[in-house]
C-alpha positions in Angstrom: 65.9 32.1 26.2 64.7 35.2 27.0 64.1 34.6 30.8 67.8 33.2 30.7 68.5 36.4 28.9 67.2 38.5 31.9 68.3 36.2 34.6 71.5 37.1 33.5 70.8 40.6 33.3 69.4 40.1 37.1 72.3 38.8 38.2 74.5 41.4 36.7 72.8 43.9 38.0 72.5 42.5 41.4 76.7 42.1 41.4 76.8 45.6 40.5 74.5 47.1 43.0 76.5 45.1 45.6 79.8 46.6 44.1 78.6 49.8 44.2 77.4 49.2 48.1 80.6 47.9 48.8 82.0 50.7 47.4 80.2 52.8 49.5 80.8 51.1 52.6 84.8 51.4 52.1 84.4 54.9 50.9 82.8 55.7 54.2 85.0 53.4 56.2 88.1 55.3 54.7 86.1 58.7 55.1 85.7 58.0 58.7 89.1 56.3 59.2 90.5 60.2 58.2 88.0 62.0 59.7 89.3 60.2 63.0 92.7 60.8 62.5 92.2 64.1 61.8 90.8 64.7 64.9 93.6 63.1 66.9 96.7 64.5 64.8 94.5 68.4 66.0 94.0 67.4 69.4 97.0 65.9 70.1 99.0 68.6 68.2 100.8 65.8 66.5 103.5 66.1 63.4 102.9 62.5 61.6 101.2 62.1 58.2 97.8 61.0 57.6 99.0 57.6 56.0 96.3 55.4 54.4 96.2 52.8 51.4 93.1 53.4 49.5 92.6 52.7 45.4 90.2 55.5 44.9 92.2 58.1 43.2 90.3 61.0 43.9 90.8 60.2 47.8 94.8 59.5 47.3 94.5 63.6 46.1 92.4 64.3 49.6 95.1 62.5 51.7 97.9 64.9 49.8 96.3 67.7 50.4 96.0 67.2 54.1 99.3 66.0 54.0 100.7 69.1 51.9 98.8 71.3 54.8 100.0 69.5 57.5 103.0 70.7 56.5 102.7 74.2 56.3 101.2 73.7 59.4 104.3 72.6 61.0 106.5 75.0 59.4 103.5 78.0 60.3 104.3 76.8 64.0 107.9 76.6 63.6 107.9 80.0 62.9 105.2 81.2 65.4 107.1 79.6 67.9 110.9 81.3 66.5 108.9 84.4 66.2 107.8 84.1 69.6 111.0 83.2 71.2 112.2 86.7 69.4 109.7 88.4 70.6 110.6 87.7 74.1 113.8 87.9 73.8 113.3 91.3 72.4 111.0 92.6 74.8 113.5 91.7 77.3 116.3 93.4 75.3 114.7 96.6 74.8 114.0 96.7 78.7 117.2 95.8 79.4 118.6 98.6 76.9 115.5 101.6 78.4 116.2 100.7 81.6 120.1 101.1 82.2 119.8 104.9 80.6 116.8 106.3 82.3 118.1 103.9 85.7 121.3 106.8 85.0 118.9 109.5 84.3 116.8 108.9 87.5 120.3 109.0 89.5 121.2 112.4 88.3 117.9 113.9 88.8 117.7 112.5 92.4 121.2 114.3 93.3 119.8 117.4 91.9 116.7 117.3 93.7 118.3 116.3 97.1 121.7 118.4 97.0 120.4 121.7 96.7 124.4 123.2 97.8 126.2 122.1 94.0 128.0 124.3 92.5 126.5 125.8 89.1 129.4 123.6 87.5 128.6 120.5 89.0 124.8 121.1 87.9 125.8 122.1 84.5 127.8 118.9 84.1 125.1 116.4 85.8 122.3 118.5 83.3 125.0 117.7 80.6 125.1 113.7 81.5 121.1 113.6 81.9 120.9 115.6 78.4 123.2 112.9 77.0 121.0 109.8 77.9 118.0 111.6 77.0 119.4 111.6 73.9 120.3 108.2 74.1 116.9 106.8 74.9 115.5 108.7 71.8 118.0 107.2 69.8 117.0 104.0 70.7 113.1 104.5 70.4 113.3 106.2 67.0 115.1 103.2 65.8 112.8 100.6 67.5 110.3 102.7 65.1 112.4 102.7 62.4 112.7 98.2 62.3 108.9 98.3 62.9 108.4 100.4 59.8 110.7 98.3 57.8 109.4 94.9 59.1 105.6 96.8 58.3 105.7 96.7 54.6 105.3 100.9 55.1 108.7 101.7 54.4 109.2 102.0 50.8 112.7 103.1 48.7 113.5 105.1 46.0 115.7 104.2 43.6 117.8 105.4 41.3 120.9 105.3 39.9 123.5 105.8 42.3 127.8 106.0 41.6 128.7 104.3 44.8 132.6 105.2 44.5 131.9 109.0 46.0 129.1 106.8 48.6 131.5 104.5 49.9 134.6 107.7 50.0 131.9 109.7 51.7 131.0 107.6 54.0 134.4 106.5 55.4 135.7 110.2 55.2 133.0 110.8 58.0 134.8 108.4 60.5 138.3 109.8 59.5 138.7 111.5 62.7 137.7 108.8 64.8 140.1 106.2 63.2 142.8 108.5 63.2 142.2 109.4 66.8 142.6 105.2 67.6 145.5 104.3 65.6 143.1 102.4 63.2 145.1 101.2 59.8 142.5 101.5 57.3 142.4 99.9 53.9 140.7 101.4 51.2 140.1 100.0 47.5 137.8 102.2 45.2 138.3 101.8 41.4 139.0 105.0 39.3 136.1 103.3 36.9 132.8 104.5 38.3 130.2 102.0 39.4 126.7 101.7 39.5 123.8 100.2 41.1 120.0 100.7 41.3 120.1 102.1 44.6 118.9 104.3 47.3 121.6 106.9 48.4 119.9 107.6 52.0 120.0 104.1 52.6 123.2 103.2 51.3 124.9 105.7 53.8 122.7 104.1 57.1 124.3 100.7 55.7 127.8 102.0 55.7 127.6 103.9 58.7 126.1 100.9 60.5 128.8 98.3 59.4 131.5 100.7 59.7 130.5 101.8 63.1 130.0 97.9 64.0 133.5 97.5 62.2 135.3 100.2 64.7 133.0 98.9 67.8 132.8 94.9 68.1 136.4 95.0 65.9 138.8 97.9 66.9 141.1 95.1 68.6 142.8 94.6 65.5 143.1 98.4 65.1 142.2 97.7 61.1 139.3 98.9 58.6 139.0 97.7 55.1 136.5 99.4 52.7 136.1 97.2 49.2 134.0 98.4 46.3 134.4 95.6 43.7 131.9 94.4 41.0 131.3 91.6 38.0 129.0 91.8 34.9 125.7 91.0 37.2 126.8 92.7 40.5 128.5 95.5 42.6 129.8 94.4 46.1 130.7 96.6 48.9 132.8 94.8 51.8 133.9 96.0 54.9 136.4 94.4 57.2 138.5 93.9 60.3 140.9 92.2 61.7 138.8 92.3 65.4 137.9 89.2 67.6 135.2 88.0 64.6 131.9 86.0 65.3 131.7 82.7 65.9 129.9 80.2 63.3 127.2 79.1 65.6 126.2 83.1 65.7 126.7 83.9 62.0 123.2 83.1 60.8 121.0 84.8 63.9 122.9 88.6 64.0 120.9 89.6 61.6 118.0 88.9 63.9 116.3 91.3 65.3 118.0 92.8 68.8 120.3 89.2 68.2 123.0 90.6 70.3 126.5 88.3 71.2 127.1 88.1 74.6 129.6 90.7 74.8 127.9 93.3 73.6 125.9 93.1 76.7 128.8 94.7 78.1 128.8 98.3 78.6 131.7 98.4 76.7 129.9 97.5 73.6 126.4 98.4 74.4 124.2 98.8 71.6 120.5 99.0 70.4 120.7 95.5 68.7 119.0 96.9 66.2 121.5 97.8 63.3 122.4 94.6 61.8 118.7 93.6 61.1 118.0 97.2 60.1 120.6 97.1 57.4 119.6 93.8 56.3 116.0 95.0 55.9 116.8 98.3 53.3 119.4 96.0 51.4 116.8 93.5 50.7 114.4 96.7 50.0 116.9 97.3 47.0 117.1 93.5 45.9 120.2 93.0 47.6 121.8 90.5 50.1 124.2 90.3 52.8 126.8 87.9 53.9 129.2 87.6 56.9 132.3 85.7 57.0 134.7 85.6 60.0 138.8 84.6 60.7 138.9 85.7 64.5 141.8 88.4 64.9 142.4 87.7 60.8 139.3 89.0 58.6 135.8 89.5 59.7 134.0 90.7 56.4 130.6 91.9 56.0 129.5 91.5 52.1 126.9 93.6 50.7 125.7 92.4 47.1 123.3 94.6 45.0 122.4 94.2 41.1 124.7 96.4 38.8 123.7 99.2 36.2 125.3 99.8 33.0 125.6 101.5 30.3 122.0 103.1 31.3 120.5 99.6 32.1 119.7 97.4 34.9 121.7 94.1 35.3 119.2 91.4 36.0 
């Protein structure tokens, strides 16, 4: 009995240790089988899954994983290669927007150098012109700057609490003279209640003045400005609208791009640093805010800017 007893034994043992070999040998067949399709999904640069039927739990968790990063991975190059088609596109923007000025400057300077009989007039106005683009190229490089220290992490708010009736009466006071001067209808709707948002005033005006001035430049067709200062229990919203040739769907979700300019406003007519949309997106998500764009061509073209409310001494969340 007892040699049947460990003959048994033997023989369980024996089925175990080739179990356990077998084991092995699939455990390094799948461990291989990955390793091998690792290495051709990296140098092939492919996008499919590692796909393989194993019943080792632990190694379903490994394939995940890799699967969960290959993901990323793909969505890491998606935006290496968005951020690199801005880039360029940028580069070639800002050029584009240097070059035209200081091409202007260049001109004047030459006719000063080379006509040496101009009247003191003529010279004052040409020194006047060269003065003015001068200006304009600093304008553009401070706000270049400006994006880069917003799009740093640098660049970092204040808040408090801000009454954005007298912002928003303020702020369209300051182009009184320019929409009177155009014939511009402008509608205005402040409430007598004041309102109140967790704000930063500084910024606030740089939003208004950018989508007002936007408003009046890509808009002024429809000779109409709309001001709106509404709110709700959670939120104040501040609208601006025209009545102007509007923006196309297919462009809505890229202005706020960084130097994402339509093609028009590579016209000289509407030049511009490309730069204000994206800047004014940046400092109303620095104040836990969005903005939203809807567009009617030649009906309403409505820029929404949403930002949490404060009342009664508190901060709507």
């Amino acid at each position: 009995m007892a040699i049947i007893a460990l003959s048994i034994l033997s023989i369980m043992l024996l089925v175990v240790v080739l179990y356990q070999y077998q084991a092995r040998l699939t455990l390094r067949r799948d461990i291989r089988y990955i390793a091998e399709k690792l290495h051709e999904i990296v140098d092939e640069h492919s996008t499919q899954k590692l796909l393989h039927q194993t019943d080792m739990q632990e190694l379903q968790h490994v394939l995940e994983g890799i699967n969960l990063m290959q993901e990323e991975y793909q969505r890491a190059s998606a935006e290496y290669a968005r951020t690199e088609i801005s880039m360029r596109r940028m580069l070639s923007n800002i050029s584009h927007d240097l070059r035209t000025p200081l091409t202007v400057i260049s001109g004047y300077v030459e006719m000063l150098m080379h006509r040496p009989d101009t009247s003191h007039e003529e010279r004052a106005a040409l020194l006047g012109k060269v003065t003015d683009k001068v200006r304009e190229v600093i304008g553009m490089i401070n706000t270049f700057f400006d994006l880069a220290k917003l799009e740093s992490g640098d660049h970092e708010l204040t808040l408090s609490r801000v009454q954005l009736n007298e912002v928003c009466r303020r702020n369209i006071l300051s182009f009184y003279d320019v929409l009177s001067d155009n014939g511009f209808q402008v509608d205005i709707n402040l409430p007598d209640e004041p309102i109140y948002s967790y704000a930063n005033e500084e910024a606030l005006d740089r939003i208004l003045n950018n989508l007002i001035s936007n408003a009046i430049q890509y808009g002024g067709e429809g000779l109409m400005l709309g001001l709106t200062l509404r709110a709700d229990n959670d939120a104040v919203y501040i609208d601006v609208h025209d009545r102007g040739k509007g923006i196309q769907e297919l462009h809505q979700d890229y202005i706020f791009e960084r130097l994402y300019t339509l093609e028009d406003s590579r016209n000289r007519k509407y030049q511009g640093s490309g730069l204000g949309l994206t800047i004014t997106k940046r400092l109303i998500e620095l104040m836990h805010g969005t903005i939203t764009v809807t567009s009617k061509p030649y009906e309403k073209t409505t820029f929404s800017v949403r930002l949490k409310r404060m009342t009664f001494g508190t901060f709507q969340t």
